[in-house]
N, C-alpha and C positions, 0 to 999 in steps of 0.2 A: 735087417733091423733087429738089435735085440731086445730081449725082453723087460729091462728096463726101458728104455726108449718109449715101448709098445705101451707098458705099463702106464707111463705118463699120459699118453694119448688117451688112452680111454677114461680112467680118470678125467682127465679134460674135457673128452666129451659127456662122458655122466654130468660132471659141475654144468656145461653149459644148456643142457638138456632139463637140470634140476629147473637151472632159474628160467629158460623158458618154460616149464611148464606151470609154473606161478607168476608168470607174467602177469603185471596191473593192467588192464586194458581195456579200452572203451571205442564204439563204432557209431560214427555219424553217417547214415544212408540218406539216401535222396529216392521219393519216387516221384513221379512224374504223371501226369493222364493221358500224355500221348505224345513218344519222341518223334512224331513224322506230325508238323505239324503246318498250316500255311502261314503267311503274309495275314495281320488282320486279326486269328484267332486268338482267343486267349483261354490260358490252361492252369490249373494249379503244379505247386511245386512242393511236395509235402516232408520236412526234415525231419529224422526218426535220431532216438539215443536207443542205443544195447548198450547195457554197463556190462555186458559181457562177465555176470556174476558178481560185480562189486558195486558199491555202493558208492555213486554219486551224490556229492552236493553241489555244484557248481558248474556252470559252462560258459565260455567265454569262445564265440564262434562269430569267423569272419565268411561266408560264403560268397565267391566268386563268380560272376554269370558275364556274358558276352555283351557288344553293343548290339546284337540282332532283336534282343529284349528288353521290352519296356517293362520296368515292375511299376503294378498299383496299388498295390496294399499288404499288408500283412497282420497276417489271424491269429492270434492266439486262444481262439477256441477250442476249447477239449487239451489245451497243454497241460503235458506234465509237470513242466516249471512255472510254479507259484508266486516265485517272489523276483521281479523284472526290479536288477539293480537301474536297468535305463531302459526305458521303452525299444521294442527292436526297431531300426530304423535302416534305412539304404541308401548308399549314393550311386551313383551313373555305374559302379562299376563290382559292389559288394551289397551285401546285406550282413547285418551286424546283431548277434542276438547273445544278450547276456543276462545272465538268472543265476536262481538255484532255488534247492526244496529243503527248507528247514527241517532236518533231523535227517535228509538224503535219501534217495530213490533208488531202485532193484530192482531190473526189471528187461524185458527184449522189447522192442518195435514202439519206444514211449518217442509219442507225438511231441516234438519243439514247439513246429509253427506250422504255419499253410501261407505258401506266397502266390498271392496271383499276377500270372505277368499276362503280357501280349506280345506276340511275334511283330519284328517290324521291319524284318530283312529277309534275303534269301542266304539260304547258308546252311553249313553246319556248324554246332555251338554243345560247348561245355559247361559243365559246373564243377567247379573246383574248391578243394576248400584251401584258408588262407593258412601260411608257416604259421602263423601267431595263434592260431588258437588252442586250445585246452580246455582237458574237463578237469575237476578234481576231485580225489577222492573223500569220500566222509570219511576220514581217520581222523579229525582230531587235526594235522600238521596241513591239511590242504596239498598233499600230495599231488603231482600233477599223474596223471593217468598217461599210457602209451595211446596212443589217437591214431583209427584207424578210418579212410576214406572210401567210400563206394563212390567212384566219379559218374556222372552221367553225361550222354550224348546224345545231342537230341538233330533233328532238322527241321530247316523252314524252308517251304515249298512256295513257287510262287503261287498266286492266287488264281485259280482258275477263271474262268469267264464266267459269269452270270454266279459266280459261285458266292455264298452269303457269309461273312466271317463267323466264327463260334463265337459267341459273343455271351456272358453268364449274364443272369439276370441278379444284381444283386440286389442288397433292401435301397441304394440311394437311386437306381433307375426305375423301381415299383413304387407307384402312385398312389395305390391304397393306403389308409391310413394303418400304423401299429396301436394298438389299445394293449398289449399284451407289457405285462412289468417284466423287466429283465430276470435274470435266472436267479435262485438262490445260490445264496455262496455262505462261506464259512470268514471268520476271522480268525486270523491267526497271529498270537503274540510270540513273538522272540527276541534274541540277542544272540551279537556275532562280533567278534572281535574286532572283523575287516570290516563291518558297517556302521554304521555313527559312533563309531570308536566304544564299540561293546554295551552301548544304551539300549534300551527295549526301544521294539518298535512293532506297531502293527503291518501285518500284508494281508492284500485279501485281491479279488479275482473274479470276474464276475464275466458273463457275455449274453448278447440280447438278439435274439432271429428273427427281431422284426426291423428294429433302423439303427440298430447297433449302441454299442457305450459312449454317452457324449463326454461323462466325467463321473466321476466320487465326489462325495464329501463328507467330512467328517463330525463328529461332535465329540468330545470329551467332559465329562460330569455335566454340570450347568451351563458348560461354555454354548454358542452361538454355533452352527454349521459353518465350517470354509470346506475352500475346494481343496482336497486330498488326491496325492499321488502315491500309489504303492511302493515302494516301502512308506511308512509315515512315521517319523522320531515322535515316543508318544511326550506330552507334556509331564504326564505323573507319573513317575519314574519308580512312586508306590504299589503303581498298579491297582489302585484302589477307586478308581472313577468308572463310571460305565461307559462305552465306547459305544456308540452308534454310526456304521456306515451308510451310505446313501449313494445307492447307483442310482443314475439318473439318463436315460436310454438319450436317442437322437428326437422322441418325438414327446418328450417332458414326462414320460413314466416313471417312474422310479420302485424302488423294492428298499427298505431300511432291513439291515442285520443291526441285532445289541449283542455284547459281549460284555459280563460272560452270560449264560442262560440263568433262567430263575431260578433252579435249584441255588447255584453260588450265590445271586445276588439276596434270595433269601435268608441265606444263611449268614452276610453279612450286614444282613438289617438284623437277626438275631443276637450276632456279637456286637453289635452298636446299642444293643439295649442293656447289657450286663456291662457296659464300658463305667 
């Protein structure tokens, strides 16, 4: 080989070495509470984001899981994505979670969701993630990120004799009453191009450890309470009205946040008075 030849090749590899090592890239993991599991039991299933150093605003994930499991819910307690373009929801055969976090997130081991299934087969079983999903980057252009997958493997075992399935106790199987108001939370105003066509809108995020979120609702200036779903297109596009949310748990508690805090709204009864 001569040295031109040679010359190229390295060259070549320096360039391909370059942009690997400024690779965009993001890592969706899966942990589990236990891959050996029986007939009967049920376990959580907990989805993790690594921006792997860059800055996330966006995810759009299909997860894939076996017929051996029954899913019954999904948590978004403790997540890191704030503002659910569609509630996460699941059919016979995925689980489907799509968000993102106004202004973009940075970070390793940030919590998505928490799924809880139940074993309902004997077998071994995977979870995959789907071709179609994407995270994207906060640059400004919604860059889609390189997507990386930690697969999991789990087994169900049959159920032994006299043996009692793992069964969680959640808040709808606990018969004590909740008196307890759901968590504080924050409101948060934005605008995005991709969502009600660049309009302001409120998100907010709330969760409740005693019988869980039944629904929001909202108030804008004088207006009346309706029922509000996160994102919400606001009405006064001035931004000048006070916003009131209103979780409202499973057992009629409820916690109200106003937005903005009395500092501002002070200060806009001060300029209503020099008007």
């Amino acid at each position: 080989m001569d040295w031109i030849a040679m010359k190229k090749i390295i060259i070549l590899a320096i360039f391909i070495l370059g942009l690997s090592g400024h690779a965009q890239a993001a890592q969706i993991s899966l942990e589990v509470s236990n891959t050996k599991i029986s007939v009967g039991d049920e376990f959580l299933i907990k989805i993790f984001l690594d921006t792997e150093n860059e800055e996330i605003n966006a995810i759009d994930l299909g997860i894939l899981y076996p017929a051996l499991l029954n899913l019954q819910k999904i948590s978004k307690s403790e997540s890191g994505i704030k503002l659910w373009v569609n509630e996460p929801n699941f059919t016979k055969e995925a689980i489907f979670l799509g968000g993102g976090v106004p202004g973009g997130i940075k970070g390793q081991h940030i919590l998505i969701a928490t799924i809880q299934a139940q074993a309902n087969a004997v077998g071994d079983g995977a979870l995959g993630l789907s071709p179609a999903s994407r995270v994207l980057l906060n640059d400004g252009q919604g860059t889609e990120a390189q997507l990386t997958f930690n697969n999991i493997v789990f087994t169900v075992l049959p159920q032994k004799k006299n043996q009692k399935p793992e069964i969680f106790e959640t808040p709808s199987r606990i018969l004590t009453k909740d008196y307890s108001k759901p968590r504080s939370f924050e409101i948060t105003i934005s605008n995005d191009a991709d969502i009600f066509g660049g309009k302001s809108f409120v998100s907010f995020f709330t969760n409740d450890l005693g019988s869980g979120i039944d629904h929001y609702e909202i108030k804008e200036g004088d207006g009346d309470y309706k029922i509000a779903r996160s994102p919400y297109l606001l009405s006064d596009q001035e931004l000048h009205s006070v916003i009131k949310i209103k979780a409202v748990d499973g057992s009629g508690n409820h916690r109200v946040v106003t937005y903005p805090g009395v500092f501002k709204r002070l200060m806009w009864w001060i300029s209503s008075i020099f008007k």
